[in-house]
N, CA, C and O atoms as a Tripos MOL2 file, in Angstrom:
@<TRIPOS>MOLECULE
protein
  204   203    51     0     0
PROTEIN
NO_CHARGES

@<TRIPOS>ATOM
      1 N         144.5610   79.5310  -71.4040 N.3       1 UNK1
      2 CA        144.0520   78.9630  -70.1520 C.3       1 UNK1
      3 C         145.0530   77.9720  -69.5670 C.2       1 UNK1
      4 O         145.4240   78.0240  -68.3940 O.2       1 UNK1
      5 N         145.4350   77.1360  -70.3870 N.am      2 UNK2
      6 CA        146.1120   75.9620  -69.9620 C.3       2 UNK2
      7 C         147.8810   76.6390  -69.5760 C.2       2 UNK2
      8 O         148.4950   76.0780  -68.6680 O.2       2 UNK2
      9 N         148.4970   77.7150  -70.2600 N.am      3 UNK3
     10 CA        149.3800   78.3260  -69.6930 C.3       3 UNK3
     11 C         149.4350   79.0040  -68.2830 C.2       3 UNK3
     12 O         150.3320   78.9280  -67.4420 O.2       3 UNK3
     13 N         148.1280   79.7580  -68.2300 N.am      4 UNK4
     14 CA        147.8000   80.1900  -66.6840 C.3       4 UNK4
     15 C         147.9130   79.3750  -65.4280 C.2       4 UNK4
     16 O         148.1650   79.6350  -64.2520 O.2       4 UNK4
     17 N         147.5750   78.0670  -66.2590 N.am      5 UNK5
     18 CA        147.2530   76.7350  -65.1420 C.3       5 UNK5
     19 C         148.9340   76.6680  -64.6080 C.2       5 UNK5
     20 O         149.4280   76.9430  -63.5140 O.2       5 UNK5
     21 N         149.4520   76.2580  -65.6800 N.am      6 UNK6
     22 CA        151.1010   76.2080  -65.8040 C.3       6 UNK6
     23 C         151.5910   77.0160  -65.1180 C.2       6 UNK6
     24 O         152.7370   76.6940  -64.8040 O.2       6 UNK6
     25 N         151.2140   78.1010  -64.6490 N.am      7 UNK7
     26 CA        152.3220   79.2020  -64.6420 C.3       7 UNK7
     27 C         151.7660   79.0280  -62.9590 C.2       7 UNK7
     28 O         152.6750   79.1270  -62.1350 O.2       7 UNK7
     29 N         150.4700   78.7990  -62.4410 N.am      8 UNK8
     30 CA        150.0980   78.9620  -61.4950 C.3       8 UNK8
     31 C         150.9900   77.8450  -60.4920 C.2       8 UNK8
     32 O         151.7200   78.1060  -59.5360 O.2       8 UNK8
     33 N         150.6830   76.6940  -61.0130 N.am      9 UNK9
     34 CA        150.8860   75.4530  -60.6480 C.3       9 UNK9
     35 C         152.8310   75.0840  -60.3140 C.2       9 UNK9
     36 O         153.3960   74.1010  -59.8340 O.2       9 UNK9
     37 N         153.5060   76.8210  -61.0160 N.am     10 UNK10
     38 CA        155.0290   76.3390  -61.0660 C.3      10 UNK10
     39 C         155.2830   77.3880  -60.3250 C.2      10 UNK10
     40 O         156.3540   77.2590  -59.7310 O.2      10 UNK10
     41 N         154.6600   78.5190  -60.0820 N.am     11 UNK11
     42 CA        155.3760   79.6000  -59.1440 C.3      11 UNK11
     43 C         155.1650   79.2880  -57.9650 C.2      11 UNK11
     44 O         154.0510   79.2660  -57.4420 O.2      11 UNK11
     45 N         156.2070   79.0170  -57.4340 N.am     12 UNK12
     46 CA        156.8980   78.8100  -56.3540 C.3      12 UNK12
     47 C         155.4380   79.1790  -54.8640 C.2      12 UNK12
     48 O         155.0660   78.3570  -54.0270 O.2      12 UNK12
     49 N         154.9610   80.5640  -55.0110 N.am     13 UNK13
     50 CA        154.1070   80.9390  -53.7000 C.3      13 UNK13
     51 C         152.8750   80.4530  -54.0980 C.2      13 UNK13
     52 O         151.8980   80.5660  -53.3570 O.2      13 UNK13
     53 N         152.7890   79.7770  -55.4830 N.am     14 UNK14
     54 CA        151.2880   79.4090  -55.2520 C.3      14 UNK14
     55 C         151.2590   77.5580  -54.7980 C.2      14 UNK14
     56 O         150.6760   76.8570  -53.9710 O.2      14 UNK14
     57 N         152.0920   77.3980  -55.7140 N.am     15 UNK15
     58 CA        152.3480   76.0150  -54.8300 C.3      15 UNK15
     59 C         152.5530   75.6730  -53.4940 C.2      15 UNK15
     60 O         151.9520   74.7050  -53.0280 O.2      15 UNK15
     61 N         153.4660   76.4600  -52.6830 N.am     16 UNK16
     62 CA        153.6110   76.7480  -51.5350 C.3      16 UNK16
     63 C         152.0500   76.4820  -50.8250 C.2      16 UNK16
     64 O         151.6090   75.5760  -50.1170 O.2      16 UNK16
     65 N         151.4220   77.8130  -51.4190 N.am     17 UNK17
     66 CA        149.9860   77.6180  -50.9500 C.3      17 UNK17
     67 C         149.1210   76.4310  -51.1040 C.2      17 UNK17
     68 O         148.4550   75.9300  -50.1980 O.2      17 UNK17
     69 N         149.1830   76.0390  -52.2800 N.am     18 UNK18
     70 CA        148.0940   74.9570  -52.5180 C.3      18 UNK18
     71 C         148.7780   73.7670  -51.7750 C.2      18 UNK18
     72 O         148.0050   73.0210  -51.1740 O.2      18 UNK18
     73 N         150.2290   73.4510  -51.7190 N.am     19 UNK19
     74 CA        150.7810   72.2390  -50.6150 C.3      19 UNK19
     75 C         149.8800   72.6750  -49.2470 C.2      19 UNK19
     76 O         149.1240   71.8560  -48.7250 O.2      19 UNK19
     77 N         150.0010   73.7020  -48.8550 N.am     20 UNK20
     78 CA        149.3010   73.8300  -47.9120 C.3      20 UNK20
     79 C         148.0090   73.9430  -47.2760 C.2      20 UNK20
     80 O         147.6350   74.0410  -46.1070 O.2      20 UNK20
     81 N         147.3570   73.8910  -48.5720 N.am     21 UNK21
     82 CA        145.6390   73.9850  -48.9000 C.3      21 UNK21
     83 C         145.3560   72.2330  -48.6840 C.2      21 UNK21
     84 O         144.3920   71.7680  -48.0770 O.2      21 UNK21
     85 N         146.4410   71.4400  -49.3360 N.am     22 UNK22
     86 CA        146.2470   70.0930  -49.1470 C.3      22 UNK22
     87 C         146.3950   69.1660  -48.1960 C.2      22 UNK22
     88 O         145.7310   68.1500  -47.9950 O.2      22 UNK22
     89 N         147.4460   69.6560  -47.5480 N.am     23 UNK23
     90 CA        148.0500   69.0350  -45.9680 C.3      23 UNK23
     91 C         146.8790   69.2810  -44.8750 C.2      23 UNK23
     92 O         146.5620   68.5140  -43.9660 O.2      23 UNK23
     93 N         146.2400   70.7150  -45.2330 N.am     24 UNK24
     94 CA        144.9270   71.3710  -44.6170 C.3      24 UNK24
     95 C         143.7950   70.3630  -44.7760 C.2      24 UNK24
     96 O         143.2750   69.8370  -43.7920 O.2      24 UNK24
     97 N         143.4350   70.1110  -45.9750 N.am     25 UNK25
     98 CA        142.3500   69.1670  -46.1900 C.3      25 UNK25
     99 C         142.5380   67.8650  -45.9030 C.2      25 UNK25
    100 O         141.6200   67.0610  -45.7430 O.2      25 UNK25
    101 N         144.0150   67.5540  -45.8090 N.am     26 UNK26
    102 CA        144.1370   66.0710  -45.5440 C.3      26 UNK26
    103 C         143.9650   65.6230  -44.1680 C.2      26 UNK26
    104 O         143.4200   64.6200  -43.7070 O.2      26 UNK26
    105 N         144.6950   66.8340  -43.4990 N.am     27 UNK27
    106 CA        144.6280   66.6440  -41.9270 C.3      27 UNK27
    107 C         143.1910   66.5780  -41.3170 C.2      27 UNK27
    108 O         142.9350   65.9230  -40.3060 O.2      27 UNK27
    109 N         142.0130   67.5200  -42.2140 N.am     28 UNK28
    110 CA        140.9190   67.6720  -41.7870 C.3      28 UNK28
    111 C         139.8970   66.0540  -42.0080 C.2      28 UNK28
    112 O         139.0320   65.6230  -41.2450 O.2      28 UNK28
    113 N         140.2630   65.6110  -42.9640 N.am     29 UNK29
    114 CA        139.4810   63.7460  -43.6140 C.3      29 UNK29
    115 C         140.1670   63.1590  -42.2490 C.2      29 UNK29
    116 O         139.5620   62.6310  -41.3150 O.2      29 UNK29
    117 N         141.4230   63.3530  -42.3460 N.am     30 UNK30
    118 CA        142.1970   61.7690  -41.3790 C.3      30 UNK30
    119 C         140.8350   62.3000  -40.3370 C.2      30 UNK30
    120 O         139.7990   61.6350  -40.3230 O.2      30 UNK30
    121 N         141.0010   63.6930  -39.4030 N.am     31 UNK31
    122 CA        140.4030   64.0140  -38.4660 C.3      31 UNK31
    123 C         139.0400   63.8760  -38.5530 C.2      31 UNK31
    124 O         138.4900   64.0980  -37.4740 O.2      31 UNK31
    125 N         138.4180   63.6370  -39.3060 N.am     32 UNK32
    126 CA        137.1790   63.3230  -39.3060 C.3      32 UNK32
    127 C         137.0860   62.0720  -39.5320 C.2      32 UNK32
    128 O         136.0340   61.5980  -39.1030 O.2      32 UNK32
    129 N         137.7640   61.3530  -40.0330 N.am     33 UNK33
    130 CA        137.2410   59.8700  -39.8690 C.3      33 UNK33
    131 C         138.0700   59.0940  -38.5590 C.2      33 UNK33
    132 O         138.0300   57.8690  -38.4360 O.2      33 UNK33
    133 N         138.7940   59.9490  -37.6410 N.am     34 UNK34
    134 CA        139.1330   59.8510  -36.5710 C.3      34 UNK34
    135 C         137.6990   59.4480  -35.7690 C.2      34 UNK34
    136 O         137.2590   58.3640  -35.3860 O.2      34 UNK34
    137 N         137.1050   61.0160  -35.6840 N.am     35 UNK35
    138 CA        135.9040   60.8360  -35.0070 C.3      35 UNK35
    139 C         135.0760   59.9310  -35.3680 C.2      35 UNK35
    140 O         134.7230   59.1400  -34.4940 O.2      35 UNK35
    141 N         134.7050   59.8270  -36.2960 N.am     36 UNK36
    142 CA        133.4140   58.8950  -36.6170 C.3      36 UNK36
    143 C         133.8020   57.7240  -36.8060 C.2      36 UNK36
    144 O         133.0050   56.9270  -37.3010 O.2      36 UNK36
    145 N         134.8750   57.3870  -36.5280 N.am     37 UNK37
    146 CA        135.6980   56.1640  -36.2550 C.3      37 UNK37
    147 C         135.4460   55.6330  -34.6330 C.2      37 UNK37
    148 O         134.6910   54.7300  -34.2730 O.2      37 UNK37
    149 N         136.3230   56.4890  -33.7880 N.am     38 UNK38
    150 CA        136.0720   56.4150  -32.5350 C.3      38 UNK38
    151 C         135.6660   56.8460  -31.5290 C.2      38 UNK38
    152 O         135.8570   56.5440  -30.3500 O.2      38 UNK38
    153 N         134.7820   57.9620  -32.2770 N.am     39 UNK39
    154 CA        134.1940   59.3520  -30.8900 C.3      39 UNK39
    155 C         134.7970   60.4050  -30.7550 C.2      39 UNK39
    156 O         136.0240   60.3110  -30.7980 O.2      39 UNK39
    157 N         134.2890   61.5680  -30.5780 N.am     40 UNK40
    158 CA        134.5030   62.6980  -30.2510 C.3      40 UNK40
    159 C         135.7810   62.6530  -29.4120 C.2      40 UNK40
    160 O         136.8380   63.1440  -29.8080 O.2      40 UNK40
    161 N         135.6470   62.0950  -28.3400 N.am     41 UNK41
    162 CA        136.6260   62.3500  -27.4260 C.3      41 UNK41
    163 C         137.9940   61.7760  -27.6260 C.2      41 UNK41
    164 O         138.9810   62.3200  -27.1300 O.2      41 UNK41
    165 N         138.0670   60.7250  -28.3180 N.am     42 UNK42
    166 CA        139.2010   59.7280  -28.1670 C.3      42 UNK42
    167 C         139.8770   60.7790  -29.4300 C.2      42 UNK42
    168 O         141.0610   61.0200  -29.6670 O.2      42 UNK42
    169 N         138.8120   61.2080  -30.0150 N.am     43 UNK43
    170 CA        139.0630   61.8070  -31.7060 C.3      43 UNK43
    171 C         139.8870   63.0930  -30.8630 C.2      43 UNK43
    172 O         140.9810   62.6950  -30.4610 O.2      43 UNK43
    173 N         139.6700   64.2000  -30.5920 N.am     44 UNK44
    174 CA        140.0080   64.8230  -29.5700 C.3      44 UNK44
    175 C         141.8170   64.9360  -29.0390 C.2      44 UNK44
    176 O         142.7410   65.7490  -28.9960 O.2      44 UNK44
    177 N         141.5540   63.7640  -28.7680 N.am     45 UNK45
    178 CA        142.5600   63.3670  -27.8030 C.3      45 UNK45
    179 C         143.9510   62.9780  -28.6370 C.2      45 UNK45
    180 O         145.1210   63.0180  -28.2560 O.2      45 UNK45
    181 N         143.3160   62.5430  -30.0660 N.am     46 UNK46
    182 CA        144.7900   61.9310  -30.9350 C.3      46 UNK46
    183 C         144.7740   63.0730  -31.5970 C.2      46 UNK46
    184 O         145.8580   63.2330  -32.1580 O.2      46 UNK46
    185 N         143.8280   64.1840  -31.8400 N.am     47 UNK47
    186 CA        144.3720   65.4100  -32.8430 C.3      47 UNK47
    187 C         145.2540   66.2420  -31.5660 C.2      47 UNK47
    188 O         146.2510   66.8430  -31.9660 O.2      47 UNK47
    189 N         145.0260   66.3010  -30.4040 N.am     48 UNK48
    190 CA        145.9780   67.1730  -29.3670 C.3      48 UNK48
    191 C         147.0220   66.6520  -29.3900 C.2      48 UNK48
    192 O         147.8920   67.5180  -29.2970 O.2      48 UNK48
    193 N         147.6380   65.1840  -29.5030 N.am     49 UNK49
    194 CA        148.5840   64.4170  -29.3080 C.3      49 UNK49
    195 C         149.6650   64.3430  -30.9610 C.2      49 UNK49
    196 O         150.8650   64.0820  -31.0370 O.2      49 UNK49
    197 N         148.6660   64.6850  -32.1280 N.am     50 UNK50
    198 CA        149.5620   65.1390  -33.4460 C.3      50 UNK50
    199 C         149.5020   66.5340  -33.0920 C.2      50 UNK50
    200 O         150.5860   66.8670  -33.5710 O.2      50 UNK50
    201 N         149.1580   67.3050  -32.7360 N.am     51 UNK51
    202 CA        149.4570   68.9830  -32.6080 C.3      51 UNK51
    203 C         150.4460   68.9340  -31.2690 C.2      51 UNK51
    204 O         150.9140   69.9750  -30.8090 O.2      51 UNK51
@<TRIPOS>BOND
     1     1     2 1
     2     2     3 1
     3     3     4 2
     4     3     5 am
     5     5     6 1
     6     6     7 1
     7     7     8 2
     8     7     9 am
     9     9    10 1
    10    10    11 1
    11    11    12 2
    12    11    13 am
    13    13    14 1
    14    14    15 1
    15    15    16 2
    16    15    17 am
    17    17    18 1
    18    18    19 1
    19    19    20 2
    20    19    21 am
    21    21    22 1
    22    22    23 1
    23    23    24 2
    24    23    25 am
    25    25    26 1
    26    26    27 1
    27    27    28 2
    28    27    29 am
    29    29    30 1
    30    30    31 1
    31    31    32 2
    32    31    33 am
    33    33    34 1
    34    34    35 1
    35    35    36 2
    36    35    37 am
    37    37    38 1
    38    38    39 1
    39    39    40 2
    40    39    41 am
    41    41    42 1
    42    42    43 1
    43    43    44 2
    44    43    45 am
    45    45    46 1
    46    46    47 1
    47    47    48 2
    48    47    49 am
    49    49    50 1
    50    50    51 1
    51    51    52 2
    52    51    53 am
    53    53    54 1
    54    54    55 1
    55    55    56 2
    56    55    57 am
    57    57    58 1
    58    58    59 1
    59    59    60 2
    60    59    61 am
    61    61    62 1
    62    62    63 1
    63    63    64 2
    64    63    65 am
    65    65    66 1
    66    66    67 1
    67    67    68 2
    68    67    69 am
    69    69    70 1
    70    70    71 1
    71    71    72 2
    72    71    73 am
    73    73    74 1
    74    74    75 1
    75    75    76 2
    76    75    77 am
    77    77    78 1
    78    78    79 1
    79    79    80 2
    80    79    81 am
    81    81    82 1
    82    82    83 1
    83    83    84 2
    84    83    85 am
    85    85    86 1
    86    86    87 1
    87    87    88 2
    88    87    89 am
    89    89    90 1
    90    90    91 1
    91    91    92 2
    92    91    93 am
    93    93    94 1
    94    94    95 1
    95    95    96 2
    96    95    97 am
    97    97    98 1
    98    98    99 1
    99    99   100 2
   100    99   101 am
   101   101   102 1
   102   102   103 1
   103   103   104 2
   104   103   105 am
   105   105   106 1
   106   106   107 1
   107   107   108 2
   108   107   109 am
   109   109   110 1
   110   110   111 1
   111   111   112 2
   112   111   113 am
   113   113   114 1
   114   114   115 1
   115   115   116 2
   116   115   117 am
   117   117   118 1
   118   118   119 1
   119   119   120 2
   120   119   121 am
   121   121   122 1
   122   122   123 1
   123   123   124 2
   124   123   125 am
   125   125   126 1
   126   126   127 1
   127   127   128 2
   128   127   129 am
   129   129   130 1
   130   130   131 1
   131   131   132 2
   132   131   133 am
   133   133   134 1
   134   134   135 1
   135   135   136 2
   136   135   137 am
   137   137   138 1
   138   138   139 1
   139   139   140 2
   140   139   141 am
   141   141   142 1
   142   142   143 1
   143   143   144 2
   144   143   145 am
   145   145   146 1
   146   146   147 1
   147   147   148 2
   148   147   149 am
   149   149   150 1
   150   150   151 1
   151   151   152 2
   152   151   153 am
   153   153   154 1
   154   154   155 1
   155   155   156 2
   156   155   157 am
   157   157   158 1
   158   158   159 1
   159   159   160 2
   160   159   161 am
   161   161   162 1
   162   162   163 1
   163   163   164 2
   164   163   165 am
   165   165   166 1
   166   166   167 1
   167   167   168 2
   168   167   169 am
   169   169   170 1
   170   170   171 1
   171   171   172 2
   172   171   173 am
   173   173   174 1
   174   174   175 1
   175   175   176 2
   176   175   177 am
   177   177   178 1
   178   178   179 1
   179   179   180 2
   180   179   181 am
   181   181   182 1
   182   182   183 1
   183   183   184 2
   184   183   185 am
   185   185   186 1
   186   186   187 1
   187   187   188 2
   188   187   189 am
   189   189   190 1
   190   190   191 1
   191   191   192 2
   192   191   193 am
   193   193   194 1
   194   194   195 1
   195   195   196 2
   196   195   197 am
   197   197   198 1
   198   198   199 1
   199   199   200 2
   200   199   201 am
   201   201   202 1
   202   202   203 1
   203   203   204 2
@<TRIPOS>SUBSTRUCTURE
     1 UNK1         2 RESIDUE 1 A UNK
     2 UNK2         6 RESIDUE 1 A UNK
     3 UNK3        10 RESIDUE 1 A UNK
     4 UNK4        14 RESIDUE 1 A UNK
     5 UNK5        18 RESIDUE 1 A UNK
     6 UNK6        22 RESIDUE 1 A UNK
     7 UNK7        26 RESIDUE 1 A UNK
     8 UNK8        30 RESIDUE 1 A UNK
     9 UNK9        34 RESIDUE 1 A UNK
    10 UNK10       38 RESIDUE 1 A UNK
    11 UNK11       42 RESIDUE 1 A UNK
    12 UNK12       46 RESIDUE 1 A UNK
    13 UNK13       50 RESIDUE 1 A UNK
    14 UNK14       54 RESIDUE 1 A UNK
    15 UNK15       58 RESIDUE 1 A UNK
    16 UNK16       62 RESIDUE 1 A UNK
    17 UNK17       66 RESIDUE 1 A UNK
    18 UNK18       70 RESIDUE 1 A UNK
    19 UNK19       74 RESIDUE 1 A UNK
    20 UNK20       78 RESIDUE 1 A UNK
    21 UNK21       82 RESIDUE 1 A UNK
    22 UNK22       86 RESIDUE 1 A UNK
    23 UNK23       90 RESIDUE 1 A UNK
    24 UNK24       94 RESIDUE 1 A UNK
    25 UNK25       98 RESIDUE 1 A UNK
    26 UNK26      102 RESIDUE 1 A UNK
    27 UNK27      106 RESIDUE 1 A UNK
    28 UNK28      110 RESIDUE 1 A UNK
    29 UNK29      114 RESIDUE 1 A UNK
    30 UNK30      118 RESIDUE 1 A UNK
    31 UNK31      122 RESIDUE 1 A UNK
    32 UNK32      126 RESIDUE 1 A UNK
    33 UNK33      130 RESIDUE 1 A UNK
    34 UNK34      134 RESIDUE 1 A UNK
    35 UNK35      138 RESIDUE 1 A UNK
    36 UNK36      142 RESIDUE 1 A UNK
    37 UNK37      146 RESIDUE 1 A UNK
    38 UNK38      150 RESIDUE 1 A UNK
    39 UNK39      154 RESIDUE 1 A UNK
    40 UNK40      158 RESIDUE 1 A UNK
    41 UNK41      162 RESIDUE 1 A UNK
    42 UNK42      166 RESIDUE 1 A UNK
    43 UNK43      170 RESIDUE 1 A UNK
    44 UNK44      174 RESIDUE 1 A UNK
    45 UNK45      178 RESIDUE 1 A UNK
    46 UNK46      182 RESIDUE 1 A UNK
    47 UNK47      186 RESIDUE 1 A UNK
    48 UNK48      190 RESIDUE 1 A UNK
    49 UNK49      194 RESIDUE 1 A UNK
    50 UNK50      198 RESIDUE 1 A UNK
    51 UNK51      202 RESIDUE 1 A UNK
């Protein structure tokens, strides 16, 4: 089990992926505590302005 983990965690396309599974989830928290920070709209307005 713990080799699988290893092997998953070092090949190159799965890491790839999971960096990108994380940047995904991270971007999605900041963006939500955007909103419920300052509103829909303002929230809105700073995710168009990082994209």
């Amino acid at each position: 089990m713990g080799k699988d983990i290893n092997n998953i965690l070092y090949s190159n396309s799965a890491t790839g992926k999971t960096k990108k599974q994380i940047s995904l989830f991270v971007t999605f928290i900041l963006v939500w505590y955007l909103i419920l920070n300052t509103g829909w709209i303002h929230g809105l307005i700073v995710l168009k302005k990082s994209l």
